[in-house]
N, C-alpha and C positions, 0 to 999 in steps of 0.2 A: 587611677592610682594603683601603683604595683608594688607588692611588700616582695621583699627575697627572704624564703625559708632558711632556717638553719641547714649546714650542710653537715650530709651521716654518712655511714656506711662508708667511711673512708678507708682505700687500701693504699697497694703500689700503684696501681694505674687507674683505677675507679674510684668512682663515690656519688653517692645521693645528690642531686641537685633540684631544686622546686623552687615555688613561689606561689602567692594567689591575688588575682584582682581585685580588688575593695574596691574599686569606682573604676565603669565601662566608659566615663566622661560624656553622658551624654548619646553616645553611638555606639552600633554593635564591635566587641571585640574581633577583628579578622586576623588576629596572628599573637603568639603569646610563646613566652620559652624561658630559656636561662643563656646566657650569652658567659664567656670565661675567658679568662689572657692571665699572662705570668706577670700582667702590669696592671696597675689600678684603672679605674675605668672603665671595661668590655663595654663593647660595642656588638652591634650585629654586622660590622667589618669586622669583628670577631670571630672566635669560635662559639657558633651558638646553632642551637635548635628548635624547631620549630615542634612545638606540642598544641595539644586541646584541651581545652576548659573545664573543669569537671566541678559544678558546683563552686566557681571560680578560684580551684586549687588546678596546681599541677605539679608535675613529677617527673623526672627523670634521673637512670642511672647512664654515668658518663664512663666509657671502656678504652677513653684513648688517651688517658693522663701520663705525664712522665713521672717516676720514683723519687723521692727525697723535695719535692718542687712547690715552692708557695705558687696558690692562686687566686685570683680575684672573679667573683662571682656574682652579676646583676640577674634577678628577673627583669623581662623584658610582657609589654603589651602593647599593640597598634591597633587603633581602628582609623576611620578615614582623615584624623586630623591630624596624624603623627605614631611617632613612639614614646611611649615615656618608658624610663626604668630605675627599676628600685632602689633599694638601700645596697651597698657594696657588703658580702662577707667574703672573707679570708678565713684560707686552709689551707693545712699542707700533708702531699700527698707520703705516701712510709715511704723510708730510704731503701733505698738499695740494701739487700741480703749476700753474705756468701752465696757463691754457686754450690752444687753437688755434682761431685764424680767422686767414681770409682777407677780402681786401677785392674789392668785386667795380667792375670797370668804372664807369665813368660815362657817363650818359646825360641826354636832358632838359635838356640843356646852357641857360639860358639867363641873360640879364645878371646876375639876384640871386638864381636858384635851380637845383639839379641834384638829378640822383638816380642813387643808388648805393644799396649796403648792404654785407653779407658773407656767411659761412658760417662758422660755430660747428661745426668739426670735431671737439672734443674738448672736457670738460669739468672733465681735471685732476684729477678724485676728485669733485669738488665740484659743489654747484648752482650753474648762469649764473644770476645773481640782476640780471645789468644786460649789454645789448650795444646799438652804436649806432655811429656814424662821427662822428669827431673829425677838424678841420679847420684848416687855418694858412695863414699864406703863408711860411710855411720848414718846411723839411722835418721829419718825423718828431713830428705833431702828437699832442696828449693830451689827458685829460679835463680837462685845466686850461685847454683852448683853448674852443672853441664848439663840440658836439657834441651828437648826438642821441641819445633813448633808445627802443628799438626792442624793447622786449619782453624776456623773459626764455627760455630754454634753449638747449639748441643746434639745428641744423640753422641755414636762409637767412632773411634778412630784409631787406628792403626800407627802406632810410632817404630822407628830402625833407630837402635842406640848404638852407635859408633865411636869408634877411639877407643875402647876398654882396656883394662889390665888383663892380661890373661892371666888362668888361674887365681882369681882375687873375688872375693865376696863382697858384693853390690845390695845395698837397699834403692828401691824407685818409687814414686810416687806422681802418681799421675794430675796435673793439672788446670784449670780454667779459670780464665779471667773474665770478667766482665766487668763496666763501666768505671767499677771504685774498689772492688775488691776481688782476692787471689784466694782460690781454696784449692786444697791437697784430699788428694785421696788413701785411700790406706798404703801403707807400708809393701812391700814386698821383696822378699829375698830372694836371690838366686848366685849361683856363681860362674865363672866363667871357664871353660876349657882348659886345660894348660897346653901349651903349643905343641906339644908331642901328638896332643890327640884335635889338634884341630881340622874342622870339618870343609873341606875347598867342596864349592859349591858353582856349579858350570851351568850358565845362563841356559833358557831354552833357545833354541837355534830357527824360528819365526821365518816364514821366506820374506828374505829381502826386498822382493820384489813386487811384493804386495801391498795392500791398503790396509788396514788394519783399525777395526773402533773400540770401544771398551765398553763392560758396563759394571757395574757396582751392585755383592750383593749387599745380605743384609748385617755381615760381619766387616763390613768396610773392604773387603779385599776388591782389586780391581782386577777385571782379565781381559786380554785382547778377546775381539770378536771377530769374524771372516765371515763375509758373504760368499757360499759356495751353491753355484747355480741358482734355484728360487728362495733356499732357504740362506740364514744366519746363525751360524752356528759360534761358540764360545769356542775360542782356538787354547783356551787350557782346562784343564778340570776344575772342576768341583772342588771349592776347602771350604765352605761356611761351616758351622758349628749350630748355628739359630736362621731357625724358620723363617718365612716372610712375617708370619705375626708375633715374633719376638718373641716366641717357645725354645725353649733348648733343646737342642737335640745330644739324646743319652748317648754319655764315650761308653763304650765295650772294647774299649784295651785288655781287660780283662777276660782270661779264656772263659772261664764258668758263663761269666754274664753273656759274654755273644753267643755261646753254644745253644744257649738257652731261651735267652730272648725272642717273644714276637712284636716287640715294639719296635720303633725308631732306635738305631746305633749307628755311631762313626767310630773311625779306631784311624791310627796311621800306620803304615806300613812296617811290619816289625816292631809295633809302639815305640817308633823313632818320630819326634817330632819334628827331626829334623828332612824326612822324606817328603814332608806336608808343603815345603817350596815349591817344588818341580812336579810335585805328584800328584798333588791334592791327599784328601778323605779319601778312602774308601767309607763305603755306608751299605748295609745290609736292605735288600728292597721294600721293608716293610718303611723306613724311612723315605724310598723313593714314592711309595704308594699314598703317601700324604699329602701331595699334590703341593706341598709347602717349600721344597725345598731349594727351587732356581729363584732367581731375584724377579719382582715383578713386571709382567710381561715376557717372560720365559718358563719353560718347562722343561721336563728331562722327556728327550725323543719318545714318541712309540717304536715298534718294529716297524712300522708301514714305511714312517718317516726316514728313520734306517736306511730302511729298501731306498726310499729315493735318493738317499746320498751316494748309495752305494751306484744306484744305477747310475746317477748323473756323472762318474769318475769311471764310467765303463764295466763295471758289474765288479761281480765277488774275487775273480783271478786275478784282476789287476789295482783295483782301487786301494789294497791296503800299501801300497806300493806310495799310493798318491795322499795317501793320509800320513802317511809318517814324518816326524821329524829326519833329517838328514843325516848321515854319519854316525858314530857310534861314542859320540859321546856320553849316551843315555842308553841308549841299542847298543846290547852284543851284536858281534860279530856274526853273519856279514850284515845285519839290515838290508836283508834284500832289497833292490831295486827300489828306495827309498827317495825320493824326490821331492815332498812336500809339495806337488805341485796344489794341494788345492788351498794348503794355507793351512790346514786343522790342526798341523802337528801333533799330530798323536804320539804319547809314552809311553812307556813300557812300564806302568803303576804296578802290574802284577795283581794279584788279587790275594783274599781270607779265604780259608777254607772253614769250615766249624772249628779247628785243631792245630791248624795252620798259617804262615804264610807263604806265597811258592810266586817265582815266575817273575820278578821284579830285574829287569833289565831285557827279559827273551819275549812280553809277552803285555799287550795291553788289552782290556777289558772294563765295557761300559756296558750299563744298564740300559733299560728300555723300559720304557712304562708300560708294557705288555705283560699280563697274566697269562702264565701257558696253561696249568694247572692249579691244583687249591695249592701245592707244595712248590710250585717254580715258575719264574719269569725268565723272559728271555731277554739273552743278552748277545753282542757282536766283539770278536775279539781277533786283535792283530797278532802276528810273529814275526819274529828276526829271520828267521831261516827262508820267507817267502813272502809276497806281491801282494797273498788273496787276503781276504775278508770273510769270517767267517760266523754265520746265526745259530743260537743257539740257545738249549735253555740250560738253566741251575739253579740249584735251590735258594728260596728266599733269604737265607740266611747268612750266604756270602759276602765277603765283604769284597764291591766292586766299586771300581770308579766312576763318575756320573758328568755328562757333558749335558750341558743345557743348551736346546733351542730357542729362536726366539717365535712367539707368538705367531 
């Protein structure tokens, strides 16, 4: 004879289930559980599990229930003449919750397009089966307005808000759906360009004739990747903002703060957010020294690693020739002897000085995870005016651009 315990501990998707044996009938107990279905009766053609005896109780918590969902719940016992099973109880599991997100900043600001997204911190019980930024020009906007759809689950996501009014003030709100309910993230304002000052924005120039894969860091951006000779290299820069383990990395847009700083800083070129398309971050190397910063299973080159890129495109006079983007759509004039044969496309990001920005069109510059000195790291930088590739060090404090290797 088998009694079924009351059921506790009930959530979204779990809860308590038991029973105990009051009569073995005779023969030893060889199997004993709780069995469950979203219909009266369970069976051990059920879902059910198989437990041990204790003083003839048993126990178990159940972690694969659906949200909002009556169930039906038998203890079960067998020994060699059968199965019996107990009294039926009925439960029902919490319903489904709003999700949680967040709406993240805006960038990319210009007359009829921006770019934002959010972060799907919570899921409610339930699966994000839709998330995206929704947009108005009054406040506290919804999917009944004009809004984008940006993938499904939770963690970050990148949305491109198209069609705008130029020159017109926008609130956005970023949001997630899951199974039965739609939640908004906070408010956020910005406005848009007026067409006088809008910003035209020229693809990178990738060799066509290539293969090209991607990878995803941890701010959701995606970047072509290139296999060049044994290694993999990311064929654009660096823009993440947050570590592989979801630490922010501090902006130092501000002069005082970069001057000063020995911690982790990004900044964008000229504190134009709008550089950050084509160019990435720049980020000062004590941010490279964290070991945090490329997506997982990548890292930022050493010099060694460097050396072998350089050598495998024919050394230092000719290979920056073979790393460059094409043409001078990004490159002053002349972009020497620029060919992108290996696929890297290198830009012309320019670099921070403590005081400065300089070099943004004539000159590209990447870190290296080498320590020269307690005061400098080295780094490898191209030009317009010439082929070669050049090593070198500067102070930690620079703000360089940062190409990630893979593994």
């Amino acid at each position: 004879m088998v009694e079924t315990s009351d059921v506790w501990n009930i959530g979204q998707r779990s809860a308590m289930m038991g029973g105990s044996v009051l009569d073995d009938g005779g023969a030893p107990i060889k199997a004993c559980g709780v069995c469950w279905s979203e219909f009266s009766g369970p069976t051990l053609s059920n879902n059910h599990v198989v437990l041990s005896v204790d003083s003839g109780n048993f126990m178990v918590e159940i972690n694969s229930l659906l949200p909002g969902t009556p169930y039906y719940v038998r203890a079960y016992a067998t020994n060699e003449a059968g199965t019996s099973y107990g009294n039926e109880v009925t439960f029902e599991t919490g319903g489904y919750q709003a999700p949680l997100v967040s709406t993240d900043p805006v960038s990319y600001i210009n007359s009829t397009s921006a770019v934002s997204g959010g972060f799907v911190y919570g899921d409610g019980g339930g699966n994000i089966i839709s998330r995206g930024v929704c947009w108005s020009t009054s406040t506290d906007p919804t999917l009944d307005d004009p809004h984008t759809t940006d993938g499904t689950g939770t963690g970050q996501f990148s949305s491109r808000l198209e069609g705008l009014l130029s020159d017109t003030t926008y609130y956005i709100r970023a949001y997630a759906v899951n199974n039965t309910l739609t939640a908004y993230g906070n408010n956020v304002i910005f406005k848009t360009l007026p067409d006088s000052e809008a910003i035209i924005f020229h693809p990178i120039l990738f060799n066509p004739d290539l293969t090209y894969g991607t990878v995803t860091d941890t701010d959701w951006n995606v970047y072509k990747t290139i296999q060049i000779g044994t290694q993999t290299w990311m064929a654009e820069n660096l823009k993440t903002t947050t570590f592989i383990n979801n630490g922010q990395i501090a902006n130092g847009n501000d002069y005082l703060t970069w001057e000063n700083y020995t911690l982790d800083l990004y900044c964008w070129y000229n504190t134009d957010t709008s550089y950050m398309r084509n160019y990435g971050l720049l980020y000062n190397w004590y941010a490279v020294n964290t070991g945090m910063l490329c997506p997982s299973g990548w890292h930022v080159p050493s010099a060694a690693e460097f050396t072998t890129l350089i050598t495998s495109l024919g050394g230092e006079i000719v290979a920056g020739g073979k790393l460059k983007e094409t043409g001078t759509t990004h490159w002053l004039t002349p972009n020497a002897e620029a060919d992108n044969g290996s696929g890297f496309t290198a830009l012309p990001g320019g670099y921070r000085s403590a005081s400065d920005f300089m070099s943004m069109g004539s000159g590209g510059y990447w870190w290296s995870s080498t320590e020269s000195s307690s005061g400098e790291a080295s780094i490898i930088f191209i030009r317009s005016d010439n082929a070669s590739v050049t090593t070198t060090d500067v102070a930690k404090s620079n703000g360089i651009s940062v190409r990630c290797i893979k593994d």
